[in-house]
C-alpha positions in Angstrom: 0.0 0.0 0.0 3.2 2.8 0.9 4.7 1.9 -2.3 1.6 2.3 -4.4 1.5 6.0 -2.9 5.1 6.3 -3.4 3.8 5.5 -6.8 0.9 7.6 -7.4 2.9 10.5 -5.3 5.6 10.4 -7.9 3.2 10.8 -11.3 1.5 12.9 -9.6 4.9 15.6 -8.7 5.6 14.7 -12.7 2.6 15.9 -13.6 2.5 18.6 -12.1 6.3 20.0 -12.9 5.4 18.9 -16.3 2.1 21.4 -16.3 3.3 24.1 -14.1 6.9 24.5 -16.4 4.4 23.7 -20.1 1.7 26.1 -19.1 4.4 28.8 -17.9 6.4 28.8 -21.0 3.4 28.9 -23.5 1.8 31.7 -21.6 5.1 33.4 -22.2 5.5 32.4 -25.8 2.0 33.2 -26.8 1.9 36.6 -24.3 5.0 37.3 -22.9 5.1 41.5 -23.5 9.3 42.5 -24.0 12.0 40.5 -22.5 10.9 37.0 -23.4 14.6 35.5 -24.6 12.5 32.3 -25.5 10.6 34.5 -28.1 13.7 36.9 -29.1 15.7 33.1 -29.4 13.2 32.2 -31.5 13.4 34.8 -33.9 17.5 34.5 -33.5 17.3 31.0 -35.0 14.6 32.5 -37.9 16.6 35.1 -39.1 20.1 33.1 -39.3 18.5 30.7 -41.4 17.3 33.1 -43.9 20.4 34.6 -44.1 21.9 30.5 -44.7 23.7 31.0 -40.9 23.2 29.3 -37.7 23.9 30.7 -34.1 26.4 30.3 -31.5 26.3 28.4 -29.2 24.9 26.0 -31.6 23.2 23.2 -28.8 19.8 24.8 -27.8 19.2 25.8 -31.4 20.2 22.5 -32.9 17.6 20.8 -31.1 14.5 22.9 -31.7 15.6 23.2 -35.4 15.5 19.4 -35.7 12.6 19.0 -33.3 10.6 21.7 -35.5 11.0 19.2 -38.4 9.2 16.7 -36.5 6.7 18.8 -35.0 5.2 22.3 -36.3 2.1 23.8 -35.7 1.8 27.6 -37.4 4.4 29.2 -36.5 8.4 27.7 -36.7 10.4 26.9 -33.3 6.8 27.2 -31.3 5.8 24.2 -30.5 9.9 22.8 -30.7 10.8 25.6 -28.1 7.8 24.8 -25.3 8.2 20.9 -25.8 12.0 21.2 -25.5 11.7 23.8 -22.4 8.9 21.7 -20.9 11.5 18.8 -21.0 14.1 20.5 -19.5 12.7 22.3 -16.8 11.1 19.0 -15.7 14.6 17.1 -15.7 15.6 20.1 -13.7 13.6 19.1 -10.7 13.7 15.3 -11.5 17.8 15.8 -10.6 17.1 18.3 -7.8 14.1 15.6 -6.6 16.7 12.7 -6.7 19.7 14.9 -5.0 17.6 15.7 -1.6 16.6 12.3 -1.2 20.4 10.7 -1.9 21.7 13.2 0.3 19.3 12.3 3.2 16.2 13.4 2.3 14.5 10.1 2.9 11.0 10.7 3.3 9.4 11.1 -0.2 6.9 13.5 1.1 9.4 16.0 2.5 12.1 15.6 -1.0 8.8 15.9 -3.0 7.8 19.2 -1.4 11.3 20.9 -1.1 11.4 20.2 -4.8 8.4 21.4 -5.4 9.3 24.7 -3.3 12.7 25.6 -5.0 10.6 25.8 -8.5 9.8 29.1 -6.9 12.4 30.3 -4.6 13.1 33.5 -6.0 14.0 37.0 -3.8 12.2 38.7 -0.9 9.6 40.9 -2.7 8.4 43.9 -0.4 6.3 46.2 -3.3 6.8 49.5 -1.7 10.5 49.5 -2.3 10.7 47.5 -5.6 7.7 49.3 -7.4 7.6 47.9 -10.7 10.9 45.9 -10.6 10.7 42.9 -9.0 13.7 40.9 -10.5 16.4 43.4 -11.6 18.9 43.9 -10.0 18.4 41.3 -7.9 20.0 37.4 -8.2 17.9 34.5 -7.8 18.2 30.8 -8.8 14.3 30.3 -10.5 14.7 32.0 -13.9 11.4 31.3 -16.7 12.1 33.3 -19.6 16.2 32.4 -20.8 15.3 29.4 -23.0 19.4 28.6 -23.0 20.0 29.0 -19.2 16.9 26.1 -18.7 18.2 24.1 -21.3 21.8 23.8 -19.8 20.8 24.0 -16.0 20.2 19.7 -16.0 23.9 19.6 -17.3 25.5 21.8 -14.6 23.5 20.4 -11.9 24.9 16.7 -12.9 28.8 18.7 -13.5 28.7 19.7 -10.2 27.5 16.2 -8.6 29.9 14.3 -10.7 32.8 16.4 -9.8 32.0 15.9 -6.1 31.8 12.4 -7.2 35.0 12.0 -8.7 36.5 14.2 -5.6 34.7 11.8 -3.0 35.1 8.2 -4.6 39.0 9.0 -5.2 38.8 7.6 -8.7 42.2 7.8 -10.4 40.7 7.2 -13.7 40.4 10.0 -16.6 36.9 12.0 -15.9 35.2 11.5 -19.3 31.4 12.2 -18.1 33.0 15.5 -16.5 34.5 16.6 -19.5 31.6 15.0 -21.8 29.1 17.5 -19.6 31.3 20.1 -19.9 31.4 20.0 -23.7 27.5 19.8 -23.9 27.8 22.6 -21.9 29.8 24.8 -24.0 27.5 23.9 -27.3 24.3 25.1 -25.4 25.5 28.1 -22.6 29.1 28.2 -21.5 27.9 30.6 -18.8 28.7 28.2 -15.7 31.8 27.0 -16.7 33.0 30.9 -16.2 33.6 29.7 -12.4 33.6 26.1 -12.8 37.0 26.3 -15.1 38.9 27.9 -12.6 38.3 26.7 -9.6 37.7 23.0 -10.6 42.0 22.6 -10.7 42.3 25.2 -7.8 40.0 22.6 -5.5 41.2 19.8 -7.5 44.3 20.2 -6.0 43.6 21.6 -2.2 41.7 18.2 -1.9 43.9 15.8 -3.4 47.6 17.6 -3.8 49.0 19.7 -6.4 51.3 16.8 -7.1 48.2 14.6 -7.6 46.7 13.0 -10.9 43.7 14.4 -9.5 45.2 18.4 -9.8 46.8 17.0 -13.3 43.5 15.5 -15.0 41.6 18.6 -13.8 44.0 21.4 -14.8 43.9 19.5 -18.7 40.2 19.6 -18.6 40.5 23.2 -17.7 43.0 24.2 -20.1 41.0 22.2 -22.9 37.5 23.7 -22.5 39.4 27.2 -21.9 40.4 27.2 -25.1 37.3 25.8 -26.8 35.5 28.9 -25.2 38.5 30.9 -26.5 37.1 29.7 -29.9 33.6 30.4 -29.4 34.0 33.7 -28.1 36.0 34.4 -32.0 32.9 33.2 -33.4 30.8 35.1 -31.7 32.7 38.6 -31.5 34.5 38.6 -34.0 32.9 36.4 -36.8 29.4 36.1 -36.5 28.4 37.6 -39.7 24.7 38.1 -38.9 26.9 41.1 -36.1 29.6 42.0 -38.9 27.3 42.8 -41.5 24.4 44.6 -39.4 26.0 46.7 -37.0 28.6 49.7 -37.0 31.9 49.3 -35.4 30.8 50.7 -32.3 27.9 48.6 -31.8 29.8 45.5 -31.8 30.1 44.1 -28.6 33.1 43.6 -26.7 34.1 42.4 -23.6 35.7 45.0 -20.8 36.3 45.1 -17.4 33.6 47.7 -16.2 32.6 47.4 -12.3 29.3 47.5 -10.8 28.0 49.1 -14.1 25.6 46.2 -15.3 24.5 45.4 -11.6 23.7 49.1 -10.8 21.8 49.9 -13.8 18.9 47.8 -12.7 19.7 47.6 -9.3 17.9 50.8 -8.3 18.1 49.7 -4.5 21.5 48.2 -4.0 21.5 46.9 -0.9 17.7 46.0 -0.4 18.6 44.1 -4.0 21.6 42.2 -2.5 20.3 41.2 1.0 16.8 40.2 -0.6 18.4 37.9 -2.6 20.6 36.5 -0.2 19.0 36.7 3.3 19.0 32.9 3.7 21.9 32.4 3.2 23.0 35.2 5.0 21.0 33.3 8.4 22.4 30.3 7.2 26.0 31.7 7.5 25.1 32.9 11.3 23.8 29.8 12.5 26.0 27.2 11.2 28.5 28.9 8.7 31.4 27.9 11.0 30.8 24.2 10.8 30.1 24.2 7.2 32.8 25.7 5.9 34.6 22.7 7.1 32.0 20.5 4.0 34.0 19.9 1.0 30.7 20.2 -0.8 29.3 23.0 0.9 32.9 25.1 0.4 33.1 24.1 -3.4 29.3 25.4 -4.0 29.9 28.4 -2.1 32.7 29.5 -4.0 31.5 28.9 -7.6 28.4 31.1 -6.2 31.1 34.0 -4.9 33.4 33.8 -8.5 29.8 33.5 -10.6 28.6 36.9 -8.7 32.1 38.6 -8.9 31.9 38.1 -12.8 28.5 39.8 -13.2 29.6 42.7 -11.1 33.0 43.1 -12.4 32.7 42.1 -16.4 30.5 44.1 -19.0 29.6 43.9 -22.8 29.8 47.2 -24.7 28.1 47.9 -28.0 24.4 47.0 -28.6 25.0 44.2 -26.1 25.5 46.5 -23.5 22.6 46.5 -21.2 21.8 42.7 -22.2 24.1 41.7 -18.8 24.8 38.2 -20.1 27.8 38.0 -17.2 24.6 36.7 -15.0 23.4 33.8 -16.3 25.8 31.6 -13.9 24.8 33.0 -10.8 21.3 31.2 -11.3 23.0 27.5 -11.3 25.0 28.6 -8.7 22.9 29.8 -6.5 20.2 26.8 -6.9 23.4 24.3 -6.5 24.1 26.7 -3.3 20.7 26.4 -2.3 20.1 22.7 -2.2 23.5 22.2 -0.3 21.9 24.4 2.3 18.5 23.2 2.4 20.1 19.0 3.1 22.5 20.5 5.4 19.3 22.0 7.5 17.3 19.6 7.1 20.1 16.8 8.4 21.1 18.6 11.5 17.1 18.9 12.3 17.4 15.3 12.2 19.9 15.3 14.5 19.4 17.6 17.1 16.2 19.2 16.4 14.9 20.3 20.3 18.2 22.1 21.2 17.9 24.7 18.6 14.4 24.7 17.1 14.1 28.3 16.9 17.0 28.1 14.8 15.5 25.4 12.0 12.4 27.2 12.6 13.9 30.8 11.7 15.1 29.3 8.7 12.2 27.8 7.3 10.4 31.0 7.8 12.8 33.0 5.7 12.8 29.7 3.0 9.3 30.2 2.9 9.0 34.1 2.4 11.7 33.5 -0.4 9.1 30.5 -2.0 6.0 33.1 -1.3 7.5 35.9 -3.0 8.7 33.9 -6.3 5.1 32.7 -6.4 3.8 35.9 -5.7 6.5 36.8 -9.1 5.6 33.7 -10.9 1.6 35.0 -10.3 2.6 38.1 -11.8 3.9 36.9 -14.9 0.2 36.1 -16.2 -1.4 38.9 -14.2 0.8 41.7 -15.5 2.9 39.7 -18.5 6.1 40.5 -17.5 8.9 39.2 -16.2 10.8 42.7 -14.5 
């Protein structure tokens, strides 16, 4: 009888990931107002093919294109787009579903609702300061409209597992899967592999030695895919011809070291923005920061999430890219691996010792659930008001 509601439980969490991600996505395609990269993507993909081009990154577009031939209703890269977004937004939580409960989540009802919950973890939302703003400027791990970011977020969510992985189980063989996931990841978004590259060899070896095959392995992998986005940014900048042949000189984008100037052009309350974004883990940090800083996992996540905000606030686009702040699109995958890291680590040390500090767990899951009410409350607005600011 339990594993016939285990079961039913389970098709019924797929079903409804499945409608909630399908639903959200078609609203967006069908109504979404300015902003909607799914959309703007779309069009992307359109207009190189006319002109006998295809984008870069190649990955995303590759498979609507070939999906489109299978399936088209109207309109090209429609129906492709929302059954490929569908898909991978529902593999997103199938992996984060699957983490809690291999990392002691054990009770299907709890992993099912956490799960269910960090669909819509998003900022603290307080109206009378944002106004009409209610993402930008601010950082948050549940992002609906960047059809490449939710196509590449399953693949960074298994990089960073297997890495721990390949870290824990002190395997001395050659990491294919972790180079295999990195590559997939550089044909669809190279954004988390900004932070990943470095810091994979710098870890690599703290863990294992810098005299280790462990520090070698990884500082190859590094210096292989560093070079492969060394081509793809050529391609991009400085061959795309669909830029070259429709832009002035000044418009084409570059890439320059500009501080703060992406962050604080939507940011229009700084530090209501930052804190907002990052009160739980703020909490987290005060209660038991001290004891897990000394988690191999928990010190790896926090760092890429540190390095992946440094880059948005430190590196800038110039030209009609400008304003486009495509330095941010890590900080999303970070901050969800972040997240989920904190969320087990909580929800084991309840387990453990839950009377001694219950106002402490329950603090926490206060804040978690004004960060899941608020990215409801922003997921509400995106069919009330049809946007996505």
């Amino acid at each position: 009888m339990k594993s016939s509601l285990y079961k039913i439980s389970l098709v019924l969490w797929n079903l409804i990931i499945a409608l909630i991600a399908g639903f959200t996505i078609y609203f967006l395609i069908r109504y979404g107002r300015y902003g909607v990269d799914i959309k703007t993507h779309n069009f992307f993909l359109e207009e190189y093919l006319e002109n006998g081009f295809f984008p870069i990154p190649p990955g995303y577009y590759a498979l609507i294109y070939l999906l489109d031939l299978l399936v088209r209703i109207k309109y090209p890269f429609v129906v492709s787009s929302l059954l490929t977004l569908t898909f991978f937004i529902w593999w997103k939580y199938t992996i984060v579903f699957k983490w809690l409960q291999e990392e002691g989540v054990k009770e299907h009802r709890e992993a099912l609702g956490l799960s269910l919950a960090l669909i819509f973890f998003g900022p603290l939302v307080f109206p009378p300061v944002e106004g009409d703003f209610w993402y930008l400027g601010k950082f948050t791990p549940s992002i609906w409209h960047n059809s490449t970011l939710i196509a590449v977020f399953p693949f960074s969510l298994i990089l960073f597992r297997k890495t721990m992985d390949w870290w824990k189980n002190y395997e001395l063989k050659f990491p294919w899967n972790i180079l295999g996931l990195s590559f997939a990841i550089i044909l669809i978004k190279p954004s988390f592999l900004f932070c990943y590259i470095p810091l994979f060899p710098l870890f690599s070896g703290y863990y294992h030695g810098f005299r280790s095959r462990f520090f070698g392995y990884s500082i190859g992998i590094s210096v292989g895919l560093l070079a492969v986005i060394w081509l793809e940014k050529i391609l991009i900048y400085n061959w795309d011809p669909m830029v070259l042949d429709y832009f002035q000189k000044n418009e084409i984008p570059q890439i320059q070291i500009r501080p703060l100037k992406v962050w604080l052009h939507y940011a229009f309350e700084p530090f209501w923005d930052f804190f907002s974004s990052f009160s739980l883990t703020v909490l987290f940090l005060i209660f038991w920061g001290r004891k897990a800083f000394q988690n191999q996992t928990f010190v790896f996540s926090f760092a890429l999430l540190v390095f992946a905000i440094l880059i948005y606030l430190l590196l800038a686009e110039t030209g009609f890219r400008e304003w486009h702040a495509n330095f941010y699109w890590q900080i999303p995958i970070t901050y969800l691996i972040h997240l989920i890291i904190m969320v087990v680590w909580v929800y084991q040390e309840r387990q453990k010792d839950f009377q001694t500090s219950k106002w402490k767990f329950s603090l926490f899951y206060v804040v978690f659930s004004l960060h899941v009410l608020s990215g409801v409350a922003y997921w509400a607005r995106i069919f009330s008001e049809r946007i996505i600011s």
